[in-house]
PAZAPA-4460 file (N, C-alpha, C; in steps of 0.05 Angstrom, whole numbers, plus 32768, in hexadecimal, padded with zeros to 4 digits):
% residues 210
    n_x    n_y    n_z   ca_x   ca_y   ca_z    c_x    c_y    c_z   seq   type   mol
   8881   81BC   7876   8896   81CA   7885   888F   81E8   7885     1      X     A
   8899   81F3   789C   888F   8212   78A1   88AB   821C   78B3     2      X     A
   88A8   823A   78AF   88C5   8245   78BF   88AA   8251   78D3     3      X     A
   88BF   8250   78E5   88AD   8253   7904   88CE   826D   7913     4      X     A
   88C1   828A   7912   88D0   8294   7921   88CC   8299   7941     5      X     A
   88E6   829D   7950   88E6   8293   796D   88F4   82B6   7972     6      X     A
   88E2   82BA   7984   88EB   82D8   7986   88E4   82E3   79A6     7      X     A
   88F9   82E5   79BC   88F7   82E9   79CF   88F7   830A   79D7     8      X     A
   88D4   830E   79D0   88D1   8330   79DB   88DC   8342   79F1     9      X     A
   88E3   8350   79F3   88EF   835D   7A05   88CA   836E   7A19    10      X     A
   88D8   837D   7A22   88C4   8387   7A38   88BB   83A3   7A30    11      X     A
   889F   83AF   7A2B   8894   83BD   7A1F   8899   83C2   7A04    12      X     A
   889C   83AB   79F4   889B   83B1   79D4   887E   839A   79CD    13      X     A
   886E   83A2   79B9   885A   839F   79AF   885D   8382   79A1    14      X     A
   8846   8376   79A2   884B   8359   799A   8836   835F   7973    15      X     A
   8842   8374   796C   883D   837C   794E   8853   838E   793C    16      X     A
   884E   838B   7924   8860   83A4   791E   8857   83C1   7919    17      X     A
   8845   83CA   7922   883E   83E5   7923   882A   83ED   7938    18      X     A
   8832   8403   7940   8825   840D   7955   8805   841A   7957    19      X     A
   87F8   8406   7956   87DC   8413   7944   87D1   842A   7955    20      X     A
   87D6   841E   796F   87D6   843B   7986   87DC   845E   798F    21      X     A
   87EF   8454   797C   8800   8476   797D   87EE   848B   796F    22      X     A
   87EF   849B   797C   87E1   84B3   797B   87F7   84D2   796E    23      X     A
   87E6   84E4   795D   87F6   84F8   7963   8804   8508   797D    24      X     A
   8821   8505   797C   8832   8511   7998   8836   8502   79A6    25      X     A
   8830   84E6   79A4   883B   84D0   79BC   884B   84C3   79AD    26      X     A
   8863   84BA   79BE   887B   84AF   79AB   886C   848F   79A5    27      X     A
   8871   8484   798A   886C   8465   7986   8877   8450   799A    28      X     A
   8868   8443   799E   8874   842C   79AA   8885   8414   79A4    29      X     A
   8897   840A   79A7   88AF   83F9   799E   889E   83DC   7998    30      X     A
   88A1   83D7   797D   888F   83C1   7971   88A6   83AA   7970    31      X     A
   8893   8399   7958   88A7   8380   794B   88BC   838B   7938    32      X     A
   88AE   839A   792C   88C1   83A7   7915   88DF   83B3   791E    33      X     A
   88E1   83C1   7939   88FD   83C9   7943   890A   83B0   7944    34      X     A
   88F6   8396   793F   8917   8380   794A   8912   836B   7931    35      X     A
   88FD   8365   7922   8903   8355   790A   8900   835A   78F1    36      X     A
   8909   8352   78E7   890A   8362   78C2   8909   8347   78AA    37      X     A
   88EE   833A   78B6   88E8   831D   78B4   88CF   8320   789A    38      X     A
   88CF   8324   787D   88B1   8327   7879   88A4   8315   787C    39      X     A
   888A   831F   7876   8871   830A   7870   8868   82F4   788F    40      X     A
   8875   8304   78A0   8875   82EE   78C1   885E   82FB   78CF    41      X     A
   8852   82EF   78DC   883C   8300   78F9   883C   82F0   7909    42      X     A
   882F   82FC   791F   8830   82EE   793C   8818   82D5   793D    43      X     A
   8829   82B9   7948   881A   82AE   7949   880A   82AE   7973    44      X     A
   87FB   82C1   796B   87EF   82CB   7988   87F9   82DB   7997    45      X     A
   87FB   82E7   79AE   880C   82FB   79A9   880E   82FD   79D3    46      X     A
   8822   830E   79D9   882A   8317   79F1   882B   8332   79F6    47      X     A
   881D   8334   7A0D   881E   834D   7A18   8839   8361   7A16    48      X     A
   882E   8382   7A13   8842   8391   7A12   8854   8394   7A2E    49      X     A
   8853   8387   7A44   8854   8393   7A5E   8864   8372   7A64    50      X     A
   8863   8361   7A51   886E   8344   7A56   8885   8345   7A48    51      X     A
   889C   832F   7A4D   88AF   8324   7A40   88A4   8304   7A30    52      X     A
   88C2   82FB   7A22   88BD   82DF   7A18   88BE   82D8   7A05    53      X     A
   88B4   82C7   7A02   88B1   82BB   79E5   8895   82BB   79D6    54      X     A
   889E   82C3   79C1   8889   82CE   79A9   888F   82BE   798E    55      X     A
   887B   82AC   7986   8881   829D   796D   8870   82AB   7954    56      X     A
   8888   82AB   7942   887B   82B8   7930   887C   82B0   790C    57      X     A
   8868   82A3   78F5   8869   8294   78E5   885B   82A4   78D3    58      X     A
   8861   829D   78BD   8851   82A3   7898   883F   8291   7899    59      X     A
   8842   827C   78A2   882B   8261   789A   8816   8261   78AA    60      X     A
   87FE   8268   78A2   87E4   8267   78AB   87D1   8250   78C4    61      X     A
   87E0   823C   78B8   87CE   8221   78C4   87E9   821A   78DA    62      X     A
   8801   822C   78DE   880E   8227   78F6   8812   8238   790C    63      X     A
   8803   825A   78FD   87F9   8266   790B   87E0   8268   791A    64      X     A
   87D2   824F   7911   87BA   8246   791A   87C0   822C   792C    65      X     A
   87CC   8219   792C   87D6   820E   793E   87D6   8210   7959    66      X     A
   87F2   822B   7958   87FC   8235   796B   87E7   824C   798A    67      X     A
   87D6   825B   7967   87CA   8271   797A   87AD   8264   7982    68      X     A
   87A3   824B   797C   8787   824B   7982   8781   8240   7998    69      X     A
   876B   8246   79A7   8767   8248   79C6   8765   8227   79C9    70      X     A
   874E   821B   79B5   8749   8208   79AA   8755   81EF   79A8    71      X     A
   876F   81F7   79AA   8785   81E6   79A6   8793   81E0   79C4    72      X     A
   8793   81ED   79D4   879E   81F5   79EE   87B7   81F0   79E8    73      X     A
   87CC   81F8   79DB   87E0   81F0   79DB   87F4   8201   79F6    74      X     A
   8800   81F6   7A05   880E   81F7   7A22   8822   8217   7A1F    75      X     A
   8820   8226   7A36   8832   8245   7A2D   8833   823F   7A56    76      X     A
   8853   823D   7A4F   8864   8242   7A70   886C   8265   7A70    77      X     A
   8865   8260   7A88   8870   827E   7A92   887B   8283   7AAB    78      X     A
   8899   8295   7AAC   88A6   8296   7ABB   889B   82B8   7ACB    79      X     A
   888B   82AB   7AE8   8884   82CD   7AF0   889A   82CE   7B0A    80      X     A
   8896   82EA   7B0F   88A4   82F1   7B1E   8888   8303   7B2E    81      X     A
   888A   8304   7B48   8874   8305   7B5D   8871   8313   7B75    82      X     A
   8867   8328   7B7E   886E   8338   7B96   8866   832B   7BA7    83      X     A
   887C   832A   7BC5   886E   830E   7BD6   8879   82F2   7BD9    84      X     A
   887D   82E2   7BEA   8888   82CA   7BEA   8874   82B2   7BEC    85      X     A
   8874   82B2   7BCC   8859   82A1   7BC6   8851   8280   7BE2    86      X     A
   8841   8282   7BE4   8838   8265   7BF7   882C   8249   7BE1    87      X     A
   8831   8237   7BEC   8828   8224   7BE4   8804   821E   7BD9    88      X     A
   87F9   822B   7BEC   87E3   8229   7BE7   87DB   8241   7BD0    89      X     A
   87EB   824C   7BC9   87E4   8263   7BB7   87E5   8253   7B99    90      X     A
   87FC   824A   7B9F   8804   8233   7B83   87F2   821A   7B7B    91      X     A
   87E7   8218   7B98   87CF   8206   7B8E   87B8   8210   7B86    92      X     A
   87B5   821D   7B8A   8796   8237   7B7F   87A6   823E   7B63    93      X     A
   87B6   8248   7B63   87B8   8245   7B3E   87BC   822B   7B31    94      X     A
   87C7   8216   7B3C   87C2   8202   7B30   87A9   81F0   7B25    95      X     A
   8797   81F6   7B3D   8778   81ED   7B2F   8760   81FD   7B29    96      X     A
   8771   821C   7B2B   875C   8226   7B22   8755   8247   7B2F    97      X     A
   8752   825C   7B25   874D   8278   7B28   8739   8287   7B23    98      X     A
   8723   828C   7B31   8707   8292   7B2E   870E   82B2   7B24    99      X     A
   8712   82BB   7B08   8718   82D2   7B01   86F5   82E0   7AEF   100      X     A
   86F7   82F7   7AEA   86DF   82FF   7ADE   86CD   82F8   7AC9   101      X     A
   86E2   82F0   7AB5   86D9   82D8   7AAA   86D8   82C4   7AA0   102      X     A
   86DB   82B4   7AB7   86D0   8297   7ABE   86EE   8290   7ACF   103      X     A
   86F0   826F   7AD0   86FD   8261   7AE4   8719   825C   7AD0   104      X     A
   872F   8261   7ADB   8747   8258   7AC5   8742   8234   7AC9   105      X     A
   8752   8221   7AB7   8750   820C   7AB8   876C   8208   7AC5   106      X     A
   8769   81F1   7ACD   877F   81DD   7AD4   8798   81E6   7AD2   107      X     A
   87AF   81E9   7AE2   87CA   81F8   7AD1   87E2   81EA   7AE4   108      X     A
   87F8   81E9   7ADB   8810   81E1   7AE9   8822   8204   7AF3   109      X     A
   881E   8201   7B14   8830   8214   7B1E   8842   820E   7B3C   110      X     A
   8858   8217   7B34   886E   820A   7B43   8881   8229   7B4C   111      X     A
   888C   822B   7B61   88A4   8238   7B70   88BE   8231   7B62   112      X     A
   88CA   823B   7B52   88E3   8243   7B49   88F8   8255   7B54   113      X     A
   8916   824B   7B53   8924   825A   7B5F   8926   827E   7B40   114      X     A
   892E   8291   7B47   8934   82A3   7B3A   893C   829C   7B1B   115      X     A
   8932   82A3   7B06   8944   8290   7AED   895F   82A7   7AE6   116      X     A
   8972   8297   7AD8   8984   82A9   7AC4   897D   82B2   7AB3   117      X     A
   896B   82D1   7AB6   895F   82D3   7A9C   896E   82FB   7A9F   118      X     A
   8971   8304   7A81   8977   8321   7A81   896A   8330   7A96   119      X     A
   897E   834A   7A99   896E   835D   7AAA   8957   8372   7A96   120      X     A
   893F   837E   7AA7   892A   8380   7A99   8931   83A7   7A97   121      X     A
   8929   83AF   7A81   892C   83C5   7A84   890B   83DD   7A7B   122      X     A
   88FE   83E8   7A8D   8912   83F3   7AA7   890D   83DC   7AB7   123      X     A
   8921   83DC   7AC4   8919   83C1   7ADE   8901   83BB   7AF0   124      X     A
   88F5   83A9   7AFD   88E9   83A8   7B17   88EA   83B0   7B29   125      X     A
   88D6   83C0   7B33   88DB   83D1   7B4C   88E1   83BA   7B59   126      X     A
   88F1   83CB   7B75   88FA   83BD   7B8E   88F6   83C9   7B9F   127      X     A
   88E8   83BB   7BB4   88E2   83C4   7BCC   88F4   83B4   7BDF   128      X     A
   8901   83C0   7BF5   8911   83B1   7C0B   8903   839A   7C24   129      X     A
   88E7   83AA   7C20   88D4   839F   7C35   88C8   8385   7C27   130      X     A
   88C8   837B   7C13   88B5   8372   7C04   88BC   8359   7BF2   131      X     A
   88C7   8341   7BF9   88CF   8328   7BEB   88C0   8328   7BD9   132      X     A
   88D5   8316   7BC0   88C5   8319   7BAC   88CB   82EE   7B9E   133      X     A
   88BA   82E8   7B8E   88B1   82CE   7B89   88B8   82C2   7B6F   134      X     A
   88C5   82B2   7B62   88C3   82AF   7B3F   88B0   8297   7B40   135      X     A
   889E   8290   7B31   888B   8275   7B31   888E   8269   7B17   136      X     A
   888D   8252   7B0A   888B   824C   7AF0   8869   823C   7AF1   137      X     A
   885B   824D   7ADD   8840   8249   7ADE   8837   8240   7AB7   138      X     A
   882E   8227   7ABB   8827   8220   7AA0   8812   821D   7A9E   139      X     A
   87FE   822D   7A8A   87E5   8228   7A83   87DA   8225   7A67   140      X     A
   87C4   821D   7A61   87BC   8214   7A43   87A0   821F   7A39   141      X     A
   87AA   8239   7A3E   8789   824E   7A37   8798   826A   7A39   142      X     A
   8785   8288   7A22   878F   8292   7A23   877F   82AB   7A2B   143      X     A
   8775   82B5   7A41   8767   82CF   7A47   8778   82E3   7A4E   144      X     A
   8768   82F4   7A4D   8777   830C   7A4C   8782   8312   7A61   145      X     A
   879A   831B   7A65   87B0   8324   7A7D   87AF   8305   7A8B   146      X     A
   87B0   82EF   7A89   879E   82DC   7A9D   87B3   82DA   7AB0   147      X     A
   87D4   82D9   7AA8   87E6   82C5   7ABF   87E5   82E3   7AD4   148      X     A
   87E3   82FE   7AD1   87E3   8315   7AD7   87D0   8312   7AF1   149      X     A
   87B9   830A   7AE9   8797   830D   7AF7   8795   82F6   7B01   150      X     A
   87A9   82DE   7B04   87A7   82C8   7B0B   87B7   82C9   7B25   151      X     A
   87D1   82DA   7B23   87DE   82D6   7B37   87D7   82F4   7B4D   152      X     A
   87D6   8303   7B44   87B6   831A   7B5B   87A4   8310   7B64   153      X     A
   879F   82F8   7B55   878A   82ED   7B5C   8786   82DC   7B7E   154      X     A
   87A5   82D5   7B80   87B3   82B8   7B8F   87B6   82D1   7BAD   155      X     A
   87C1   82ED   7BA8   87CB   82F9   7BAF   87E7   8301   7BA6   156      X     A
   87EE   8300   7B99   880D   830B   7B92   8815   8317   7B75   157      X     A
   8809   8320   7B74   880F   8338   7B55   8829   832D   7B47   158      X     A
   882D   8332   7B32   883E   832D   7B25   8846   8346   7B19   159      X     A
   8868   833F   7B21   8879   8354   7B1E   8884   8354   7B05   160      X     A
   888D   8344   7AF4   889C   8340   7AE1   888C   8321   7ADA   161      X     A
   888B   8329   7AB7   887E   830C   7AAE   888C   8305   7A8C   162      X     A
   8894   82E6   7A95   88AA   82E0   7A7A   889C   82C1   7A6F   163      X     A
   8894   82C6   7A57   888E   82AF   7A48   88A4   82AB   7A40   164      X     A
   88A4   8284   7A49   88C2   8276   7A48   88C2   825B   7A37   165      X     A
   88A6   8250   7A33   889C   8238   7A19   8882   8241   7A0F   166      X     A
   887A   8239   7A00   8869   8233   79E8   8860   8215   79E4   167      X     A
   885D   820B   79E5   8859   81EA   79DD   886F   81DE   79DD   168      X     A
   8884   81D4   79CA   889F   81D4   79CB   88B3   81E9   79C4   169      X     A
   88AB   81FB   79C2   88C7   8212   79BA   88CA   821D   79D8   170      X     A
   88DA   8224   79DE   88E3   8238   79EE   88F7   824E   79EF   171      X     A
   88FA   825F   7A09   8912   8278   7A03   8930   826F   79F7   172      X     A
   8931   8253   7A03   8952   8240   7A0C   8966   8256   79F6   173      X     A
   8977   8260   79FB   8985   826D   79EE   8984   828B   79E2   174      X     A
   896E   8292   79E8   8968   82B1   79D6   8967   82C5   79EC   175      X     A
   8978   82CE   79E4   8976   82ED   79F3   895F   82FD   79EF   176      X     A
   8957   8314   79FF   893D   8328   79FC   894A   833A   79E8   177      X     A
   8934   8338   79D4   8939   834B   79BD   8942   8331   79A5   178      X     A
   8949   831D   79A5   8956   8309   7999   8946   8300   798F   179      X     A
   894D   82EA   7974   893A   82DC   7961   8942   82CB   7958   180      X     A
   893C   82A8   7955   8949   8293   7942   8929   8289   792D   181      X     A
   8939   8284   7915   891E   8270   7909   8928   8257   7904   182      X     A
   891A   8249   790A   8911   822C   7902   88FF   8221   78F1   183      X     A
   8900   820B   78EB   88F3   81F7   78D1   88E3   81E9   78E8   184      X     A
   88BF   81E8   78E8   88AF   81D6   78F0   88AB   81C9   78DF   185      X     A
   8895   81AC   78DF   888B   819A   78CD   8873   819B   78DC   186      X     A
   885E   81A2   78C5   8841   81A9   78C9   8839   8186   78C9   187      X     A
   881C   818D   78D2   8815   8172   78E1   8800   8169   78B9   188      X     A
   87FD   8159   78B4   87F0   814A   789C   87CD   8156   789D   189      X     A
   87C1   8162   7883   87A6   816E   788C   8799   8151   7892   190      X     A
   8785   814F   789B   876D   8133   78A7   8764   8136   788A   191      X     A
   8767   8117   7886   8757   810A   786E   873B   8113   786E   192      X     A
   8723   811B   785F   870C   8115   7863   8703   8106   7860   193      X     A
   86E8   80FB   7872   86DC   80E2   7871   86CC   80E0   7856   194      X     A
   86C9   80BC   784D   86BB   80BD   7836   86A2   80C5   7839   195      X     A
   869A   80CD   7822   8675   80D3   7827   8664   80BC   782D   196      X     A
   8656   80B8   7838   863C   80A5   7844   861D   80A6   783C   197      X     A
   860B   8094   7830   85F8   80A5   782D   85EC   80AF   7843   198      X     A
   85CE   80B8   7846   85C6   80C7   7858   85C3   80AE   7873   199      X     A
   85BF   8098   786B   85BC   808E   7881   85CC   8084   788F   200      X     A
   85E6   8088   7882   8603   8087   7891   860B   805F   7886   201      X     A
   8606   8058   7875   860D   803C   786B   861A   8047   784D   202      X     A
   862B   8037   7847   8635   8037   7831   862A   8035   781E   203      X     A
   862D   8047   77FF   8614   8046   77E5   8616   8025   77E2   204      X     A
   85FE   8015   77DC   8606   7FFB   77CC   860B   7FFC   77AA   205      X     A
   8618   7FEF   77A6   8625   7FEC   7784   860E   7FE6   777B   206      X     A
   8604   7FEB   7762   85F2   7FD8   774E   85FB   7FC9   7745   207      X     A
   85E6   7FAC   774B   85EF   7F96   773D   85DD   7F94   7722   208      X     A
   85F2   7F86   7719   85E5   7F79   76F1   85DC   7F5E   76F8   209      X     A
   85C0   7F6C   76E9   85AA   7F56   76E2   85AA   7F3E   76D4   210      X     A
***
């Protein structure tokens, strides 16, 4: 058993608790620390400062490994918001795939969503009068850098606003931005190791009495 915290980041706060960035004369940037007072927890992988969502965050090592390894592909939905009135065929080019710098994204589920009920963002999204705008729910199972960002520029339609909404099974369902619940997981059993073999891969034989 492991406590698994669920912590829905707000928009330009740091997916750490200190601002390793800050320089003399520039004000710090708004970390984890302004919103949890959790010890001994870290990010299990982490979200952009410029993103919303969900951020899981654990003490236990081998569920922080779980969660954050590429290795694992474990599934991360995201709710974007899009300059433009996305087309069909755009959603299919992210769906099978985005020739980005480096390399090809894999396989992904992306779909047209109506607007979600989600907080207002502060400072808000620009608005332009001339210029419809798109929400998509885009799920993928790899993690490059800026990717849902450079994925959807990619298609043509930049992304205006970007909100991680699942994780594998956790999601936002209930948490406000800035908000936090923990929960009790059940870690998966370590893999038995296999018995030893001799070198030729047959079982040692017993000695028999003479």
């Amino acid at each position: 058993m492991a406590e698994l915290v669920l912590f829905n980041k707000p928009f330009q706060v740091l997916s750490q608790f200190t601002d390793d960035g800050a320089s003399g004369g520039e004000l710090p940037r708004a970390t984890l620390a302004d919103y949890l007072r959790i010890p001994g927890i870290y990010p299990a992988g982490r979200l952009d400062y410029d993103s919303e969502g969900l951020l899981l965050l654990t003490s236990e090592g081998s569920l922080q490994h779980r969660i954050a390894s590429p290795s694992l592909k474990m599934p991360k939905t995201y709710w974007v918001q899009v300059e433009g009135d996305i087309t069909k065929e755009a959603l299919k080019h992210l769906a099978t795939g985005v020739q980005l710098k480096d390399g090809l994204t894999r396989p992904a589920k992306a779909a047209r969503i109506p607007a979600p009920a989600v907080w207002p963002r502060v400072p808000p999204v620009r608005h332009r009068e001339t210029v419809p705008t798109s929400w998509i729910e885009l799920t993928i199972t790899e993690g490059k850098n800026r990717q849902v960002r450079r994925m959807t520029a990619a298609v043509g339609f930049p992304t205006l606003r970007l909100i991680r909404y699942r994780i594998g099974d956790w999601t936002l369902e209930g948490l406000d931005s800035g908000a936090h619940r923990t929960i009790t997981v059940n870690l998966p059993a370590p893999a038995k190791s296999p018995r030893r073999r001799s070198a030729a891969g047959a079982r040692p034989r017993r000695n028999r009495k003479s």
